[in-house]
C-alpha positions, 0 to 999 in steps of 0.5 A: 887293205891300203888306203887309196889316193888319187893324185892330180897333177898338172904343168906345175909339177914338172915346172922343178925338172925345168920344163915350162909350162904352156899357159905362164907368161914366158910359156911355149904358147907364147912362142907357138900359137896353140891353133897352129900346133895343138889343134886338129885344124893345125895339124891339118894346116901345117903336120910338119910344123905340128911334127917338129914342134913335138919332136922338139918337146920329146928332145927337152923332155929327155933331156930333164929328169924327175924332180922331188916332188915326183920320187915324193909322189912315187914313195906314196906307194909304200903305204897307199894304192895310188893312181896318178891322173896327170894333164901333162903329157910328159913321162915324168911320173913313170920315170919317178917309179909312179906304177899306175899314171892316166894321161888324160891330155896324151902322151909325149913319147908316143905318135899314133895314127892320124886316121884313128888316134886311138887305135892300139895296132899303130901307136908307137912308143919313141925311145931316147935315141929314137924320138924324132918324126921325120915329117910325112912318115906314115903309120900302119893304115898308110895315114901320117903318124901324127903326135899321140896328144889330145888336141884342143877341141878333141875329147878326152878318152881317158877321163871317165877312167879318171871320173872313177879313180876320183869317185874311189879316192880316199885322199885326193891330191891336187899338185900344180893345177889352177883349175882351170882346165876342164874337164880335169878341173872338174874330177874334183866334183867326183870326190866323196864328201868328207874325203880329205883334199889337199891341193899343192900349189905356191899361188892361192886358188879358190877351190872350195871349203873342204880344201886344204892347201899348201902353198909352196911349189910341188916338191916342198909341198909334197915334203910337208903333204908327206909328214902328213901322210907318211 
């Protein structure tokens, strides 16, 4: 039976394939206020600014294209049962080959309705060719299709499945995430004591003991977490 690693991933693991991060100093919050476009309230406000801005991230998303470190973090899977937890709402993992990816912040290619988010008969998957909302366009129940992101102030569905895969890990990676973002930075607490925890990331974080860090960005990070693992 194969070894399980749960891999947390956050901004910083896609940083390499050239999408920016929300939260650094030149990032896209300091072009678009999160209360405009990444809330409810925003939505409510504005949905065909909240509508062309995600439109705009789905064009530069498939525009980039996984980096090492996510072909790096796919290739664990020879030797592991691995699950991905990743903050990002990007398709990078999937791209990279990674088979078993929890999105706990939503998913970029995909709109949903805005009367019930998680409602499975009206959440669509965009395509290359097709990843663009036409502001005002409805979903199944007759409500605007709306960006199938959890927005600040939502809950987080997926974060007890999370909980779980973190409880059963035994590796647990942590890959470009200051922890500083619940509730994502406290799967960490779900860990088992004495299970080994590496956490990737080129700036010192204070994460406790029993973490060993390599301070390099993801792909060379995940070039010597390999050496280890593989």
């Amino acid at each position: 039976m194969k070894k399980k690693i749960v891999v947390l991933t956050g901004a910083g693991m896609s940083v390499e394939s050239g999408l920016k991060t929300f939260r650094d100093a030149d990032g896209l919050w300091e072009e678009y206020p999160v209360q405009k476009v990444a809330t409810h309230e925003g939505w409510e406000a504005d949905p065909t600014l909240v509508t062309n801005f995600y439109n705009m991230l789905r064009k530069k998303c498939w525009g980039v294209k996984p980096n090492e470190g996510h072909k790096l973090v796919a290739q664990l899977e020879e030797k592991y049962d691995v699950t991905v937890v990743t903050q990002n709402v990007d398709n990078l993992h999937e791209m990279a080959g990674s088979t078993k990816v929890v999105h706990l912040h939503g998913e970029l290619m995909k709109v949903c309705s805005s009367r019930d988010v998680d409602d499975p008969r009206y959440i669509q998957t965009l395509t290359p060719d097709n990843c663009e909302i036409t502001p005002g366009t409805k979903a199944g129940d007759g409500s605007l299709l709306r960006p199938y992101i959890v927005f600040f102030g939502e809950a987080v569905p997926n974060i007890s499945i999370a909980a779980e895969e973190a409880q059963e890990a035994d590796i647990f990676i942590i890959i470009g995430t200051s922890l500083n973002v619940y509730p994502a930075a406290g799967l960490i607490h779900y860990v088992r004591p004495g299970v080994p925890v590496y956490l990737i990331d080129p700036n010192p974080i204070s994460a406790g003991s029993n973490v060993q860090q390599i301070q390099k960005g993801a792909t060379e990070g995940m070039k010597e977490l390999t050496k280890i693992l593989m």
